[in-house]
C-alpha positions as a Markdown table, in Angstrom:
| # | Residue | x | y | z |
|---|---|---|---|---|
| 1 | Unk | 0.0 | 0.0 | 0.0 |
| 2 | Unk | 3.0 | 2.5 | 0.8 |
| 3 | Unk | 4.6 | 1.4 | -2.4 |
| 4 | Unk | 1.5 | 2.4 | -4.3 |
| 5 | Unk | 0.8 | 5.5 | -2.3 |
| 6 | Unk | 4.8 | 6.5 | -2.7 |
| 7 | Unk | 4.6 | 5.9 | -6.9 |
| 8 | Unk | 1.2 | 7.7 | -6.8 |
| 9 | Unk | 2.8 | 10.9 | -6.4 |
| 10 | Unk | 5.1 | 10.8 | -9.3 |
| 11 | Unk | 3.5 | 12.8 | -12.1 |
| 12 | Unk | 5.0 | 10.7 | -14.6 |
| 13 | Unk | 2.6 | 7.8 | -13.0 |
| 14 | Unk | -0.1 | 10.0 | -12.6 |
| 15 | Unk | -2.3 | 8.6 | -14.9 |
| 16 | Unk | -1.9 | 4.9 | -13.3 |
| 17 | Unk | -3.9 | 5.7 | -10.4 |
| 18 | Unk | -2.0 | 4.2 | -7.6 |
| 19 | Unk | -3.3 | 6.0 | -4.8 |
| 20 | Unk | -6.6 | 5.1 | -5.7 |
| 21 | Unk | -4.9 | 1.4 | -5.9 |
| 22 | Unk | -3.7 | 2.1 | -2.4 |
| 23 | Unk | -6.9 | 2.7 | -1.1 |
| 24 | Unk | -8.2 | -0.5 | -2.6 |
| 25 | Unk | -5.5 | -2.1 | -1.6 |
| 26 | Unk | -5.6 | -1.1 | 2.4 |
| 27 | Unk | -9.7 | -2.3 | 1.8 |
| 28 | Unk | -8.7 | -5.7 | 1.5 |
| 29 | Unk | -5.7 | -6.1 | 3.9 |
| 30 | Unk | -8.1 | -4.8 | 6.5 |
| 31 | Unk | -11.3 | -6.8 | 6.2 |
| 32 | Unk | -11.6 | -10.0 | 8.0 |
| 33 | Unk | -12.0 | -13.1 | 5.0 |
| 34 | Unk | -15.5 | -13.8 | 4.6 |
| 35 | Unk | -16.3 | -17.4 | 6.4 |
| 36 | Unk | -18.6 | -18.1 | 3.3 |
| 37 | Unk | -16.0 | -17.3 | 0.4 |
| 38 | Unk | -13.2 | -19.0 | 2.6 |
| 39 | Unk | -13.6 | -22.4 | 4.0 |
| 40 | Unk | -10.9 | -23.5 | 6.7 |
| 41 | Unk | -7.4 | -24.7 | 5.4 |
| 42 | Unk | -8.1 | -27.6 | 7.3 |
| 43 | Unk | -11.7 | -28.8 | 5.3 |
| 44 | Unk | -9.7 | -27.9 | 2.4 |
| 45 | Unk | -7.1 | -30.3 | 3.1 |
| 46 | Unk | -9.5 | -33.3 | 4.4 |
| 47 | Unk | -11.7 | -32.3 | 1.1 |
| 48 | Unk | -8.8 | -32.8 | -1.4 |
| 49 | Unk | -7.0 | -36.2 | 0.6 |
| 50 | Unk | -10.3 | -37.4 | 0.2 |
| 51 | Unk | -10.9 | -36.2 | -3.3 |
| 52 | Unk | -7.5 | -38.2 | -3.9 |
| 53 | Unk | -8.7 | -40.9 | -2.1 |
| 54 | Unk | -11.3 | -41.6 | -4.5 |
| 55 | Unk | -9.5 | -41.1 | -7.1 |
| 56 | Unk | -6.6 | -43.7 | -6.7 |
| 57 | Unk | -9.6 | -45.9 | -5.8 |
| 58 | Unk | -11.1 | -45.8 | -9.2 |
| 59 | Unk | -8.1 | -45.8 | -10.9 |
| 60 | Unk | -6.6 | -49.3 | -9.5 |
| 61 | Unk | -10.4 | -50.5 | -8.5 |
| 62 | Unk | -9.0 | -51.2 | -5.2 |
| 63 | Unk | -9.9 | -50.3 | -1.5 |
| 64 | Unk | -8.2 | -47.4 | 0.5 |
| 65 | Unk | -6.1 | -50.1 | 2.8 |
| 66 | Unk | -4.9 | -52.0 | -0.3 |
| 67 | Unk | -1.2 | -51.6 | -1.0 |
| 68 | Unk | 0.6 | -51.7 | -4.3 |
| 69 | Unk | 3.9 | -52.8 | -4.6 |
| 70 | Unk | 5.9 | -52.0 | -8.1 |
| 71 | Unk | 8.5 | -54.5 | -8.3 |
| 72 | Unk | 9.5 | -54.4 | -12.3 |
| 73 | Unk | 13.3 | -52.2 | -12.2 |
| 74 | Unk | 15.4 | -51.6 | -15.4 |
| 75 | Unk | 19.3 | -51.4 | -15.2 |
| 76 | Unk | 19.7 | -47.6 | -15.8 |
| 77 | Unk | 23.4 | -48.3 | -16.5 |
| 78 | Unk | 26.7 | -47.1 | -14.1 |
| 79 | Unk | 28.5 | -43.6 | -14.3 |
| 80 | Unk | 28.9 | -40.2 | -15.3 |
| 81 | Unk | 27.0 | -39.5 | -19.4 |
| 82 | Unk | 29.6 | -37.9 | -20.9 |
| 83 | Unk | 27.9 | -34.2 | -20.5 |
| 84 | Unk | 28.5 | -35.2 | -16.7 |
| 85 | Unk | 31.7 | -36.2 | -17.2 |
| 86 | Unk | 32.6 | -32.9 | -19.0 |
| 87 | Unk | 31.2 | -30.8 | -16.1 |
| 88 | Unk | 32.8 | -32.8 | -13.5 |
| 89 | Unk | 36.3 | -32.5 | -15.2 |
| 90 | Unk | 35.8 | -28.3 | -15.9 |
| 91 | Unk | 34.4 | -27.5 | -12.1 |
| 92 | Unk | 36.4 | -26.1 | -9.5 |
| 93 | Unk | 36.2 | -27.5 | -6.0 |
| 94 | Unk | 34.5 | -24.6 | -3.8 |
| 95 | Unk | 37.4 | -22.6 | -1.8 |
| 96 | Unk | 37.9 | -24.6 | 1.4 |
| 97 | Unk | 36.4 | -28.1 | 0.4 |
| 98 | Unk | 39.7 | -29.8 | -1.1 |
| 99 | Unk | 42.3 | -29.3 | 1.5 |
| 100 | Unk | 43.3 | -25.6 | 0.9 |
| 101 | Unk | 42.6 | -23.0 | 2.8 |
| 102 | Unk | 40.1 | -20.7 | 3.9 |
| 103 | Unk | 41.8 | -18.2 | 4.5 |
| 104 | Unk | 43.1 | -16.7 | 1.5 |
């Protein structure tokens, strides 16, 4: 609100209308949040877990207590790609992480 209020008085921002912003702006700071408009975070956590709930239900056809275990891996392969390699090689250790000193 300051900001606005501040950049309002330029006369090269004039035609902006930030102090009428401002005003605005103070208006919603100040009012309480309407009870109707905003349910409490904690119904709108419970609503959405529940939400997702259903949703993983219907999508494996399972029950909530069922577990799913994945068990199907790929050998991704060992090392560095050679990008990696290349960055590894041209990096600098940090000041003070190989052994020299801190202290300049």
């Amino acid at each position: 609100m300051r900001t606005a209020w501040t950049l309002g008085a330029r006369k090269d921002l004039e035609h902006l209308r930030l102090r009428a912003w401002a005003h605005m702006l103070g208006f919603w700071a100040t009012s309480p949040p309407s009870p109707v408009a905003t349910p409490p975070p904690g119904a709108l956590r419970d609503a959405r877990a529940e939400w997702r709930r259903a949703q993983a239900a219907e999508a494996t056809e399972n029950g909530p207590d069922t577990t799913l275990v994945l068990a199907h891996w790929v050998y991704a392969g060992t090392g560095l790609t050679d990008a990696e390699a290349w960055l590894a090689e041209t990096l600098e250790p940090a000041l003070g992480t190989e052994g020299e000193s801190t202290h300049g």
